[in-house]
PyMOL commands that place a pseudoatom at each C-alpha (Angstrom):
pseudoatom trace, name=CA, resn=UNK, resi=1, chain=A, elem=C, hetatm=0, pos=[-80.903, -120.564, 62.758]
pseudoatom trace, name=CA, resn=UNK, resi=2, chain=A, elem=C, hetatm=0, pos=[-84.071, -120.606, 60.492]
pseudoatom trace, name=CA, resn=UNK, resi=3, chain=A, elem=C, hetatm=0, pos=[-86.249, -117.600, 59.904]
pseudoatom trace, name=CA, resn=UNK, resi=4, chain=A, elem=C, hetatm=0, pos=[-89.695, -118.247, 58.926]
pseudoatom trace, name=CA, resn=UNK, resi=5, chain=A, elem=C, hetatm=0, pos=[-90.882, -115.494, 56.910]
pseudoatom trace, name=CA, resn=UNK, resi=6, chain=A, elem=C, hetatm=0, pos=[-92.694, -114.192, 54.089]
pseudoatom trace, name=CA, resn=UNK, resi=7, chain=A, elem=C, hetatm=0, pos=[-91.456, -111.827, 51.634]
pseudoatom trace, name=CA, resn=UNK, resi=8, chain=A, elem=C, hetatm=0, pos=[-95.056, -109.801, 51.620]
pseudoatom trace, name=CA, resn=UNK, resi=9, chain=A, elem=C, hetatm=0, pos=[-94.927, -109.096, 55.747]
pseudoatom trace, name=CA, resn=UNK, resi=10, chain=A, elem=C, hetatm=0, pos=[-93.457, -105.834, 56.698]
pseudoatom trace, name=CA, resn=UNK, resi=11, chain=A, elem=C, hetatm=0, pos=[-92.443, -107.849, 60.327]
pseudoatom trace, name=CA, resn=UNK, resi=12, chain=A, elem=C, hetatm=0, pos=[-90.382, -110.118, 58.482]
pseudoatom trace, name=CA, resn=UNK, resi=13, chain=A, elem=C, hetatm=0, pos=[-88.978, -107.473, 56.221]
pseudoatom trace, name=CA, resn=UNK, resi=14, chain=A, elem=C, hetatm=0, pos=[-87.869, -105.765, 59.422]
pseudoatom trace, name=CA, resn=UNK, resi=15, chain=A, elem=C, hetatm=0, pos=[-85.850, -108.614, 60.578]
pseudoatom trace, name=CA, resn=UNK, resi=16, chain=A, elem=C, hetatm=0, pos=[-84.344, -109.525, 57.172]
pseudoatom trace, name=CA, resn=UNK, resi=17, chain=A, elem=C, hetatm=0, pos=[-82.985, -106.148, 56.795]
pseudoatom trace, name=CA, resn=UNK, resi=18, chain=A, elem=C, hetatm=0, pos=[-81.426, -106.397, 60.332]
pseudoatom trace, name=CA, resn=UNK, resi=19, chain=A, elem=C, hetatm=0, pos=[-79.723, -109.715, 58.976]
pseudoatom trace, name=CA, resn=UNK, resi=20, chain=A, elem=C, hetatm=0, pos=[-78.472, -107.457, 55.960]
pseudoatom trace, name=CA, resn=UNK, resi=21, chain=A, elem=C, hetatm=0, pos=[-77.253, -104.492, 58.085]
pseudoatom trace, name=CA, resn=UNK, resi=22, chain=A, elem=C, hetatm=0, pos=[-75.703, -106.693, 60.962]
pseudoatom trace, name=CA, resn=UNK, resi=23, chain=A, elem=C, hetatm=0, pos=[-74.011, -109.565, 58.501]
pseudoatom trace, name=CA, resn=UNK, resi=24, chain=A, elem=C, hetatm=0, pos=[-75.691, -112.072, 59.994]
pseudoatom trace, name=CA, resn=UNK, resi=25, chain=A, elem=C, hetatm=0, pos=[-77.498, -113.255, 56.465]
pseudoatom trace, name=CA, resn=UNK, resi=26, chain=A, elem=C, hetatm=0, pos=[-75.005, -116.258, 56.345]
pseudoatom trace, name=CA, resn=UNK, resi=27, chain=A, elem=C, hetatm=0, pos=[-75.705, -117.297, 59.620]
pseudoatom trace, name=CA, resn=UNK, resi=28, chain=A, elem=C, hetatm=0, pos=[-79.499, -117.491, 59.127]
pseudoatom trace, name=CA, resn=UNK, resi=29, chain=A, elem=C, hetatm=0, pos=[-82.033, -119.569, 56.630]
pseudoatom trace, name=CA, resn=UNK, resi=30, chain=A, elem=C, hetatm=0, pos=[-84.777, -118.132, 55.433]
pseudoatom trace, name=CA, resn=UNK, resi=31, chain=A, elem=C, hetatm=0, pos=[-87.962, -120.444, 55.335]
pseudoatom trace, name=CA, resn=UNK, resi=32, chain=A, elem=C, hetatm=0, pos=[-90.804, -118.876, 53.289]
pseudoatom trace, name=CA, resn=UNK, resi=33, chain=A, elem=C, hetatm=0, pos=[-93.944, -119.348, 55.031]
pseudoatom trace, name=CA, resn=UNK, resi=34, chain=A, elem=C, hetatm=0, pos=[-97.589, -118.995, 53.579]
pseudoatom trace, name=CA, resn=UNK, resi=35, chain=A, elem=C, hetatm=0, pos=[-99.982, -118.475, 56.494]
pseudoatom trace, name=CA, resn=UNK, resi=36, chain=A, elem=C, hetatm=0, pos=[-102.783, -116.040, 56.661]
pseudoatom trace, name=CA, resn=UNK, resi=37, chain=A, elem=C, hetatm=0, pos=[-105.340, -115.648, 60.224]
pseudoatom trace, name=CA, resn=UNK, resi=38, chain=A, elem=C, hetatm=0, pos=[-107.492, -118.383, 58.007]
pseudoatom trace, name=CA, resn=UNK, resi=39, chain=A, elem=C, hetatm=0, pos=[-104.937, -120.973, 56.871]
pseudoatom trace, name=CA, resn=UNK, resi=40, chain=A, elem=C, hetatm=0, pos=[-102.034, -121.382, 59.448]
pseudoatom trace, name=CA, resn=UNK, resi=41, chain=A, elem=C, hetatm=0, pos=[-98.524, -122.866, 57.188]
pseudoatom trace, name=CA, resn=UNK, resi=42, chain=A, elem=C, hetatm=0, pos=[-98.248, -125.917, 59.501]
pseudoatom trace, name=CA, resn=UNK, resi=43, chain=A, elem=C, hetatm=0, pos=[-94.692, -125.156, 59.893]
pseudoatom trace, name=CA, resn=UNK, resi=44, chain=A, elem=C, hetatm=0, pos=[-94.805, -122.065, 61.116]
pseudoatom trace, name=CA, resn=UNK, resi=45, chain=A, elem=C, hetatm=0, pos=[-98.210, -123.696, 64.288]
pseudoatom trace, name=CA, resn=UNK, resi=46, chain=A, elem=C, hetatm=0, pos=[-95.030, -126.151, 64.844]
pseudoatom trace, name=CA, resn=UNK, resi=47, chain=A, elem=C, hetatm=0, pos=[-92.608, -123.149, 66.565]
pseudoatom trace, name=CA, resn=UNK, resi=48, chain=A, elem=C, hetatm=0, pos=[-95.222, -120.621, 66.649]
pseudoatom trace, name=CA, resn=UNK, resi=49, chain=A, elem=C, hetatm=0, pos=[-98.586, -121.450, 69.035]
pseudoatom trace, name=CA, resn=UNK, resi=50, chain=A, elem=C, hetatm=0, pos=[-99.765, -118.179, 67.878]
pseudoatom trace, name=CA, resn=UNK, resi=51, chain=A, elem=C, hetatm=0, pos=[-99.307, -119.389, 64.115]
pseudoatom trace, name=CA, resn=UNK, resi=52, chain=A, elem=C, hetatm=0, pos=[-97.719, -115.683, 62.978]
pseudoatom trace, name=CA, resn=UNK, resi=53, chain=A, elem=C, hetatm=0, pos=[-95.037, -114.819, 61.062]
pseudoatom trace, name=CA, resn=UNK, resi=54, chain=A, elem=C, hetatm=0, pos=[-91.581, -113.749, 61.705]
pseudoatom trace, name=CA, resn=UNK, resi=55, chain=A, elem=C, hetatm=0, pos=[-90.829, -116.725, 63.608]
pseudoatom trace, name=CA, resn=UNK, resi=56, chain=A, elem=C, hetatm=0, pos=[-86.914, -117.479, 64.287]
pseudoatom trace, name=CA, resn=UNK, resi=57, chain=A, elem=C, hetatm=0, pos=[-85.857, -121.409, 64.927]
pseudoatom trace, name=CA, resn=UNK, resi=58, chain=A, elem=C, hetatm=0, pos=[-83.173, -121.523, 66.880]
pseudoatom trace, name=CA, resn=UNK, resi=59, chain=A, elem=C, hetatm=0, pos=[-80.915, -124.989, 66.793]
pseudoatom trace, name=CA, resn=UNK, resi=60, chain=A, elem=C, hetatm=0, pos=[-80.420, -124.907, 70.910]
pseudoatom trace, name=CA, resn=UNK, resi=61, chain=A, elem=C, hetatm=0, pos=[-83.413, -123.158, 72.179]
pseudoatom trace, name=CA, resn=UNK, resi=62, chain=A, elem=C, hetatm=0, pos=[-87.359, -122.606, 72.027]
pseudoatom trace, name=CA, resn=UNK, resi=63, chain=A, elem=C, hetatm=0, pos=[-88.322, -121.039, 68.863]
pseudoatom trace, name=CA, resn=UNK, resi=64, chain=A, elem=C, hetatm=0, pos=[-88.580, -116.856, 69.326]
pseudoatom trace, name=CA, resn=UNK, resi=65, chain=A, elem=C, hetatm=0, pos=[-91.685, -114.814, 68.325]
pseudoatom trace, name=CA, resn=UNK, resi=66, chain=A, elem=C, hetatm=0, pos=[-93.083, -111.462, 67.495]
pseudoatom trace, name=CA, resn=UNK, resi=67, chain=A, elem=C, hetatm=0, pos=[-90.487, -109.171, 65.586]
pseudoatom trace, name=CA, resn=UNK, resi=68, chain=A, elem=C, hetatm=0, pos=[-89.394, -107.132, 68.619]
pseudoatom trace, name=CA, resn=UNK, resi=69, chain=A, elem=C, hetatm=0, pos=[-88.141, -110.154, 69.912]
pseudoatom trace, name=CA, resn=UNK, resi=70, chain=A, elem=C, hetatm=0, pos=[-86.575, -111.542, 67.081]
pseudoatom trace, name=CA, resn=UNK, resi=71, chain=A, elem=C, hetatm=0, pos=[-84.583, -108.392, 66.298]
pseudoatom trace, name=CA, resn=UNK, resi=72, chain=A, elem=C, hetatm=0, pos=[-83.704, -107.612, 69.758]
pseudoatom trace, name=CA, resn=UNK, resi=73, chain=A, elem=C, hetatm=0, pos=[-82.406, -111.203, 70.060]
pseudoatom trace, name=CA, resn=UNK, resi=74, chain=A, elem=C, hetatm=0, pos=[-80.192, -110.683, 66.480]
pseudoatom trace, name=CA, resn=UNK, resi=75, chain=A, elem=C, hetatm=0, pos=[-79.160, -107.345, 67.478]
pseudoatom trace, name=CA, resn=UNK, resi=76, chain=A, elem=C, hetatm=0, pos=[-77.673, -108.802, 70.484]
pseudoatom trace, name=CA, resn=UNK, resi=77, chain=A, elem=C, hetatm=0, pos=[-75.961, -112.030, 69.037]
pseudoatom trace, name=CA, resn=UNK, resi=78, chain=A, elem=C, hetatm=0, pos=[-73.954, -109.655, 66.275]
pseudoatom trace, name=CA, resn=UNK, resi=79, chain=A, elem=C, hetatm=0, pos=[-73.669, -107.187, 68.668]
pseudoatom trace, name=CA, resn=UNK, resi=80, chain=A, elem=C, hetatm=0, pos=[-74.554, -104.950, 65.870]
pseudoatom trace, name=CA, resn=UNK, resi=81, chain=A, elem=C, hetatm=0, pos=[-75.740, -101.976, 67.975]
pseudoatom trace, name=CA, resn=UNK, resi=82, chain=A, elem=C, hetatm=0, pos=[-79.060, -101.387, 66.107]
pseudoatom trace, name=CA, resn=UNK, resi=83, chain=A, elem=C, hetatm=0, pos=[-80.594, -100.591, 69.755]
pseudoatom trace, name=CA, resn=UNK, resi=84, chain=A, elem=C, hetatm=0, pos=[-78.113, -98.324, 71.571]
pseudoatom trace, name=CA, resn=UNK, resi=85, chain=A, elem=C, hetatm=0, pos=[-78.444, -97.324, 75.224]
pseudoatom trace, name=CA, resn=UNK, resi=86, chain=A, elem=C, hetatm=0, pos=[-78.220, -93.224, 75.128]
pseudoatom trace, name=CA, resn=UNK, resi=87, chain=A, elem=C, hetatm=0, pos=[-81.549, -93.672, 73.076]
pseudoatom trace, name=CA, resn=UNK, resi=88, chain=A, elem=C, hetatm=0, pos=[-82.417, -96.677, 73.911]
pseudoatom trace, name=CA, resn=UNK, resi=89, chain=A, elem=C, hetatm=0, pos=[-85.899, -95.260, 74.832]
pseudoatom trace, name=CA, resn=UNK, resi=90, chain=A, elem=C, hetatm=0, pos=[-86.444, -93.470, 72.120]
pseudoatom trace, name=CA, resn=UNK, resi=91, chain=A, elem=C, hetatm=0, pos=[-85.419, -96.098, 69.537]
pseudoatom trace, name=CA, resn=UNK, resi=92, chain=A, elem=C, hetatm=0, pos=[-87.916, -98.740, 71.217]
pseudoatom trace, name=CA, resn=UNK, resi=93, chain=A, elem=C, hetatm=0, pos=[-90.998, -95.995, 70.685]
pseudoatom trace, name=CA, resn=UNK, resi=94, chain=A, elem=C, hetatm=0, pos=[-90.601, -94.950, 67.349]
pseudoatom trace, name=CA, resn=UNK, resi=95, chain=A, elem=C, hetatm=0, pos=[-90.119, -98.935, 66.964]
pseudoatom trace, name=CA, resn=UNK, resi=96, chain=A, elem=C, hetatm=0, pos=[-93.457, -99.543, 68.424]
pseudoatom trace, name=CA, resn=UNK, resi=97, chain=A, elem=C, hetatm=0, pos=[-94.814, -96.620, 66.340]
pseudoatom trace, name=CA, resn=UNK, resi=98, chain=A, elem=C, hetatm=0, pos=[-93.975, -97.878, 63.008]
pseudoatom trace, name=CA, resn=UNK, resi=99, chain=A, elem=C, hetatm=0, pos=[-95.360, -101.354, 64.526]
pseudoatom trace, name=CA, resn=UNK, resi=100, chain=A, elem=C, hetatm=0, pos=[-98.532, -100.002, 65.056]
pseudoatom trace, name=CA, resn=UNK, resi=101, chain=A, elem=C, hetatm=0, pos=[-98.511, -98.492, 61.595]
pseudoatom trace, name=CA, resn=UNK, resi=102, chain=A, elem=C, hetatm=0, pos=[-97.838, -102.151, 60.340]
pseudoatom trace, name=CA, resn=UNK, resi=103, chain=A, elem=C, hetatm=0, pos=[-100.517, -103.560, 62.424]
pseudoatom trace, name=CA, resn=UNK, resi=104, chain=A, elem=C, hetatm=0, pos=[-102.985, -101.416, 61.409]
pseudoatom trace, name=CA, resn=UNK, resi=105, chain=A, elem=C, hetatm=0, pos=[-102.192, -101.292, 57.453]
pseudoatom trace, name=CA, resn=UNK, resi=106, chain=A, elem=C, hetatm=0, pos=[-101.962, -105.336, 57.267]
pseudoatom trace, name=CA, resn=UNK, resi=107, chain=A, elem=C, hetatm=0, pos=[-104.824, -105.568, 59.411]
pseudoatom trace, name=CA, resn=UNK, resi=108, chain=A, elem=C, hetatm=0, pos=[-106.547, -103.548, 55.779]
pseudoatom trace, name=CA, resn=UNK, resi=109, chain=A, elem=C, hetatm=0, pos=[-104.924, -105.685, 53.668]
pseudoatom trace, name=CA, resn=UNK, resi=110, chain=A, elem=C, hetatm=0, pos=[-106.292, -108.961, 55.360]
pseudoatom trace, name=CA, resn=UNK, resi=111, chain=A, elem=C, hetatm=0, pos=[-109.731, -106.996, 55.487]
pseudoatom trace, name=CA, resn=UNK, resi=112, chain=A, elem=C, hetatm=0, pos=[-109.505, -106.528, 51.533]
pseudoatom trace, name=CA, resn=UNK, resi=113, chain=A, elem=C, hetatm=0, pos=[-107.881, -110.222, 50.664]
pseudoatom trace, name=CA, resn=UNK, resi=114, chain=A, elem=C, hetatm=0, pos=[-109.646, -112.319, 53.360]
pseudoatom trace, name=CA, resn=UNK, resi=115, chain=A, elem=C, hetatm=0, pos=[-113.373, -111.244, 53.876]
pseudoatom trace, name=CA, resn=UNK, resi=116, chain=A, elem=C, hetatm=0, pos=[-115.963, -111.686, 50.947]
pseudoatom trace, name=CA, resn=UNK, resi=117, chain=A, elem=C, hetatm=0, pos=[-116.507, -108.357, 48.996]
pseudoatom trace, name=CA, resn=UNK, resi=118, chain=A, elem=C, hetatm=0, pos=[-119.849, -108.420, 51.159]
pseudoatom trace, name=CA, resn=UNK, resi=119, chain=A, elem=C, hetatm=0, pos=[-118.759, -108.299, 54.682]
pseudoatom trace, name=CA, resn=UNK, resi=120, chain=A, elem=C, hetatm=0, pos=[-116.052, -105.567, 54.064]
pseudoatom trace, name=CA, resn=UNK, resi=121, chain=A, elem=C, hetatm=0, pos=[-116.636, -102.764, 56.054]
pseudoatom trace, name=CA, resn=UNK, resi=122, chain=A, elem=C, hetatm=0, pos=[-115.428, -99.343, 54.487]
pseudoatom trace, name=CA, resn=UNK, resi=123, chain=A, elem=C, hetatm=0, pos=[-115.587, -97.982, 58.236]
pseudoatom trace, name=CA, resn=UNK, resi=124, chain=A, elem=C, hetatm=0, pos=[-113.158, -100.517, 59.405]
pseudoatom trace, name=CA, resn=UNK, resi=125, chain=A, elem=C, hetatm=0, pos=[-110.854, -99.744, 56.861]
pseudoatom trace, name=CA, resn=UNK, resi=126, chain=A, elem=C, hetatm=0, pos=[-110.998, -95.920, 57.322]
pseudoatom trace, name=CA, resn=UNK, resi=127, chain=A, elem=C, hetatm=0, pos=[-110.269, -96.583, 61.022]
pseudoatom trace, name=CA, resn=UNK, resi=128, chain=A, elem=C, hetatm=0, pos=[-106.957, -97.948, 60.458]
pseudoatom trace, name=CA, resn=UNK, resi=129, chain=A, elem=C, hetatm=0, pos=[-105.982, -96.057, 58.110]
pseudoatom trace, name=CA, resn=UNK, resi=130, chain=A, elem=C, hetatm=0, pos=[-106.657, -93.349, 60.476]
pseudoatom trace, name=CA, resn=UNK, resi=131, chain=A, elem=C, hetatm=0, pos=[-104.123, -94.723, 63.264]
pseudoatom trace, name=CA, resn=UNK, resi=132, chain=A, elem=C, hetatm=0, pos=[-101.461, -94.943, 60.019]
pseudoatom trace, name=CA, resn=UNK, resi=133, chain=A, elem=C, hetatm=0, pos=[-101.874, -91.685, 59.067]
pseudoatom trace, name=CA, resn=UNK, resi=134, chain=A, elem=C, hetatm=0, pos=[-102.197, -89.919, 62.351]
pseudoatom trace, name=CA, resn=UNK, resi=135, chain=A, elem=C, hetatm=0, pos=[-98.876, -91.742, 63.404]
pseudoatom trace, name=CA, resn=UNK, resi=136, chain=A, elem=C, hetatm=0, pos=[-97.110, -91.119, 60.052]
pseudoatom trace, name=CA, resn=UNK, resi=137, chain=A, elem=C, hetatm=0, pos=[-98.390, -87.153, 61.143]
pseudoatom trace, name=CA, resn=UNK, resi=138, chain=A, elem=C, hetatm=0, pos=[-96.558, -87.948, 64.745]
pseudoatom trace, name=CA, resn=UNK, resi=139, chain=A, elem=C, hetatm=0, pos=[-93.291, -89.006, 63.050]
pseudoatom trace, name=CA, resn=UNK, resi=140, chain=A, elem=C, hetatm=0, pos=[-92.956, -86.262, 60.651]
pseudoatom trace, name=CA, resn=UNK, resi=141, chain=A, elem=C, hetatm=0, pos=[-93.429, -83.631, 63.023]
pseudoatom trace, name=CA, resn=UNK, resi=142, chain=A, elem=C, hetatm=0, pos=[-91.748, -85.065, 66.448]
pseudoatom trace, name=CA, resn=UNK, resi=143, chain=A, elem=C, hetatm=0, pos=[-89.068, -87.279, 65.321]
pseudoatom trace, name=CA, resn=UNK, resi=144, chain=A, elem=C, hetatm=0, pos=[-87.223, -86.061, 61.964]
pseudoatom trace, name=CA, resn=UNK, resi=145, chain=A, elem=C, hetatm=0, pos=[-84.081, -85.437, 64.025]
pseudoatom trace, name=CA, resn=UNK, resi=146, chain=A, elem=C, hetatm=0, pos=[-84.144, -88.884, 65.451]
pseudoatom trace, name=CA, resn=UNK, resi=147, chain=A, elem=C, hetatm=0, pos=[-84.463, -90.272, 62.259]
pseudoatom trace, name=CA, resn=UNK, resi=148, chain=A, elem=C, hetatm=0, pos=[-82.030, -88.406, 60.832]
pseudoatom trace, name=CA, resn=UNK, resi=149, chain=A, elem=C, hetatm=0, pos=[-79.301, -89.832, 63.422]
pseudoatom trace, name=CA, resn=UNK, resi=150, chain=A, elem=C, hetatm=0, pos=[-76.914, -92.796, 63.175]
pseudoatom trace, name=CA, resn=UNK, resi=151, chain=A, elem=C, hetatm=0, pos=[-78.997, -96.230, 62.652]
pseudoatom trace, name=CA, resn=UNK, resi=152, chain=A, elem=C, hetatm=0, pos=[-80.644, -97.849, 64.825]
pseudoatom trace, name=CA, resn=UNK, resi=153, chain=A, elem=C, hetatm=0, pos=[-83.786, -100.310, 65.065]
pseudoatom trace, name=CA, resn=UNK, resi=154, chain=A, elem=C, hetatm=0, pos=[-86.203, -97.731, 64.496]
pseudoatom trace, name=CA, resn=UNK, resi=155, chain=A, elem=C, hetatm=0, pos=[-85.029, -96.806, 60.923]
pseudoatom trace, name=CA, resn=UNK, resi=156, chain=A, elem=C, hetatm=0, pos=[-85.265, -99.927, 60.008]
pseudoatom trace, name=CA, resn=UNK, resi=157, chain=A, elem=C, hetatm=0, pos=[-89.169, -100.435, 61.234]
pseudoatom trace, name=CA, resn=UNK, resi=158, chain=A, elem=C, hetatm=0, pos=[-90.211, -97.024, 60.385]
pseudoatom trace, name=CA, resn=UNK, resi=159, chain=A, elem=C, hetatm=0, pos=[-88.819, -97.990, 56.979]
pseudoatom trace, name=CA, resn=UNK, resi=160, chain=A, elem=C, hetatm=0, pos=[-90.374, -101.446, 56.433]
pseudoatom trace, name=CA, resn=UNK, resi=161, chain=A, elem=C, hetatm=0, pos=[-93.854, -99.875, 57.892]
pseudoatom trace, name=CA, resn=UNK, resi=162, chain=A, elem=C, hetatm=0, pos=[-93.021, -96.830, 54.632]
pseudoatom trace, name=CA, resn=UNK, resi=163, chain=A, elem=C, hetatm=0, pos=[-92.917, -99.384, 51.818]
pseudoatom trace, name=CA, resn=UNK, resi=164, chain=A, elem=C, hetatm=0, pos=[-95.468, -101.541, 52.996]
pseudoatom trace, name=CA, resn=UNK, resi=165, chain=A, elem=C, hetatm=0, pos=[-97.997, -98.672, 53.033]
pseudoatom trace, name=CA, resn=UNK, resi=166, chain=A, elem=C, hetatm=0, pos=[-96.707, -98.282, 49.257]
pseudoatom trace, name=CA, resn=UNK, resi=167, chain=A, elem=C, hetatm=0, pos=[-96.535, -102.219, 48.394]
pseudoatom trace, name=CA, resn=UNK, resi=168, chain=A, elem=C, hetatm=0, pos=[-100.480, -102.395, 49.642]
pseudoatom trace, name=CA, resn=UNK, resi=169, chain=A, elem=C, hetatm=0, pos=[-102.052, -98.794, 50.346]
pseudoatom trace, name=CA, resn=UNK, resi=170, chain=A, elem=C, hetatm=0, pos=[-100.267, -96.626, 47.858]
pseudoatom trace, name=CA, resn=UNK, resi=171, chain=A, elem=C, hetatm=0, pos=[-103.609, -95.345, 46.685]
pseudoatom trace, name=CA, resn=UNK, resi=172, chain=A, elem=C, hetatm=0, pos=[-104.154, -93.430, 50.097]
pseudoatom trace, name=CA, resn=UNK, resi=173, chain=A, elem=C, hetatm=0, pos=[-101.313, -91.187, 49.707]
pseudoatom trace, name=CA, resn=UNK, resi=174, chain=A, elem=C, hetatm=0, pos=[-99.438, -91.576, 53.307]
pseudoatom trace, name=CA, resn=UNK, resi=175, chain=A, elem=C, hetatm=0, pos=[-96.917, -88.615, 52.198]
pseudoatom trace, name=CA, resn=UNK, resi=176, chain=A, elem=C, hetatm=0, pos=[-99.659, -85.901, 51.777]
pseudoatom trace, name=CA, resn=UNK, resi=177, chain=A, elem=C, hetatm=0, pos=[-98.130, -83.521, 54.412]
pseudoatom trace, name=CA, resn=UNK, resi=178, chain=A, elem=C, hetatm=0, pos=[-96.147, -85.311, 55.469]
pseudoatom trace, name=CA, resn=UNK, resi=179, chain=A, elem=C, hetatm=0, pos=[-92.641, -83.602, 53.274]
pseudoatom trace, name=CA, resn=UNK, resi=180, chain=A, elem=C, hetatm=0, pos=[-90.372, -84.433, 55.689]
pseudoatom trace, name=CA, resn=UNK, resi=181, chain=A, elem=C, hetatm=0, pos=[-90.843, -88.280, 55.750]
pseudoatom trace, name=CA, resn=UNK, resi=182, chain=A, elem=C, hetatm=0, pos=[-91.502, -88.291, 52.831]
pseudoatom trace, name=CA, resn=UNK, resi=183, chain=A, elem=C, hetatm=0, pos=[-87.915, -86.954, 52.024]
pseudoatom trace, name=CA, resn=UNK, resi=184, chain=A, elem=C, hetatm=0, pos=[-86.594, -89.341, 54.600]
pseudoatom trace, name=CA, resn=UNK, resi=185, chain=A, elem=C, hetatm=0, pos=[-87.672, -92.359, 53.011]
pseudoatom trace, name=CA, resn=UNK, resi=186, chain=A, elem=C, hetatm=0, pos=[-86.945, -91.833, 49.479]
pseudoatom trace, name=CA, resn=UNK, resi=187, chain=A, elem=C, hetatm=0, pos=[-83.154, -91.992, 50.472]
pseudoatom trace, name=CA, resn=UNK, resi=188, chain=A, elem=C, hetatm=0, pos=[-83.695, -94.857, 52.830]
pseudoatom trace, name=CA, resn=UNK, resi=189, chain=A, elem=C, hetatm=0, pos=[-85.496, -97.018, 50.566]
pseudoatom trace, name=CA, resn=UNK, resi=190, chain=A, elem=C, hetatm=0, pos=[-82.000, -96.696, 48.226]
pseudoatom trace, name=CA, resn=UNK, resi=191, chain=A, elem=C, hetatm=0, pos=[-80.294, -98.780, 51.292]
pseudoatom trace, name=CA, resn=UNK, resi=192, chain=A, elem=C, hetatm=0, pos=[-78.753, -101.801, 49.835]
pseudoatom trace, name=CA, resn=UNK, resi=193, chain=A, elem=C, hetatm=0, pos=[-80.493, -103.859, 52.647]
pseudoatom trace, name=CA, resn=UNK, resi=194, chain=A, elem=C, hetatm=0, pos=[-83.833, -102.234, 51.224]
pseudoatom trace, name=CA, resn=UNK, resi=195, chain=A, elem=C, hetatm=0, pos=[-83.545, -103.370, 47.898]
pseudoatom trace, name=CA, resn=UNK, resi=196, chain=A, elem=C, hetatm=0, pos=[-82.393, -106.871, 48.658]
pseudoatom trace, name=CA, resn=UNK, resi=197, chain=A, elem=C, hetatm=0, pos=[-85.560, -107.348, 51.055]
pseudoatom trace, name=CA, resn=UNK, resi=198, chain=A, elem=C, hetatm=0, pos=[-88.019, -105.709, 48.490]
pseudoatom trace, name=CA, resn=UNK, resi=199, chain=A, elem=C, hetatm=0, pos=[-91.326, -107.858, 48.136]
pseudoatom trace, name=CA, resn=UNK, resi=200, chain=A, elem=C, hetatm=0, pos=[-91.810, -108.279, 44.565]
for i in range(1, 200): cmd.bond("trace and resi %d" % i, "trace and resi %d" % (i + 1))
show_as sticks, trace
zoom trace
């Protein structure tokens, strides 16, 4: 299997730190892709019609898309247990939670990097970063003890979504009330499969 990725996308860090946690990184490639909304990498419009990246080549099989789907589909083939049924729920919420805090903060960084200086809007920007921090609020005060349970997928995404705010936002100060978290992450960013995956 081939995983297009790049090392800058908090979606592909999530899946490359499931490859580290569930052994699987001999059994996959990594490809590293350069595509933005503006300038597709032609590779990645080849397996992917909606041109985005994580995208995971498989040898027998259409190409899967969208990191949910990637990671579910790992998860399953190394039987690695990163999505386990008693919480099963739970795990696929605070997934989608630190998905939407990824969403939101690349959608800021594309706004910064991709539009001239002119047609930035400040309001935009202070809109997402409104979803980030109000869900960054939501996870330090609802779901600290799920969090602080065995691993599972949504470590790993809440995580990713964490050092990506730092890697392009660190200037808006995600952990200001947010002492729990904060806490959280500064021992989960120590992970081995954290470091390995860090963008540089």
């Amino acid at each position: 299997m081939k995983l297009l990725s790049a090392d800058a996308s908090p979606f592909a860090r999530k899946v490359r730190v499931l490859l580290h946690e569930a052994n699987l990184t001999d059994d996959v490639e990594l490809i590293a892709a350069a595509t933005t909304p503006l300038n597709t990498d032609p590779n990645v419009a080849a397996a992917n019609p909606m041109g985005k990246i994580p995208t995971l080549i498989r040898t027998d099989a259409p190409a899967l898309y969208d990191s949910r789907v990637i990671t579910r589909f790992l998860d399953d083939h190394a039987v690695s247990g990163l999505y386990p049924a008693n919480r099963l729920w739970d795990t696929l919420t605070l997934e989608a939670t630190a998905d939407g805090i990824m969403d939101a903060a690349v959608t800021m960084t594309y706004e910064k990097r991709l539009r001239p200086p002119e047609h930035q809007s400040e309001d935009w920007l202070d809109a997402q970063w409104k979803k980030v921090a109000g869900a960054a609020a939501v996870v330090n005060e609802r779901w600290m003890s799920h969090l602080s349970g065995p691993l599972d997928m949504s470590h790993i995404a809440i995580g990713c979504a964490l050092a990506y705010l730092d890697f392009r936002h660190g200037d808006r100060g995600w952990r200001k009330g947010n002492d729990a978290l904060d806490d959280w992450f500064a021992v989960f960013a120590e992970r081995d499969s954290m470091k390995a995956t860090a963008p540089e």
